[in-house]
C-alpha positions, 0 to 999 in steps of 0.5 A: 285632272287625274283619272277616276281609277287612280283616285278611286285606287288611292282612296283604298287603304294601301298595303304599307303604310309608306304608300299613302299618297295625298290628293287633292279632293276637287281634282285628284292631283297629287302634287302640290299638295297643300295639307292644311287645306286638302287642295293642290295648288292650282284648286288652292289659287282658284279658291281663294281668288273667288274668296271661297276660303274664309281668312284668305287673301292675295297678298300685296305689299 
């Protein structure tokens, strides 16, 4: 989990346009950033498990 003051801080619009860092919107991490979805892996995973995201499975082969 990432701190309220940093993701309050990353909400605001940056100086420069190259400072715009993606986070996730559940837990505020911003590595493992999946665009399509607005997840980091783990909340992506956790989702998906519980069948919370529509046309989604774990895949088996």
């Amino acid at each position: 989990m990432a701190k309220t003051s940093t993701i309050a801080r990353s909400n605001k619009k940056p100086k420069f346009s190259s400072r715009i860092v993606n986070r996730c919107f559940k837990c505020g991490r911003k590595r493992g950033f999946m665009r399509d979805f607005g997840l980091c892996r783990t909340c992506f995973r956790e989702l998906a498990n519980e069948g919370m995201i529509p046309g989604i499975k774990k895949a088996s082969w």
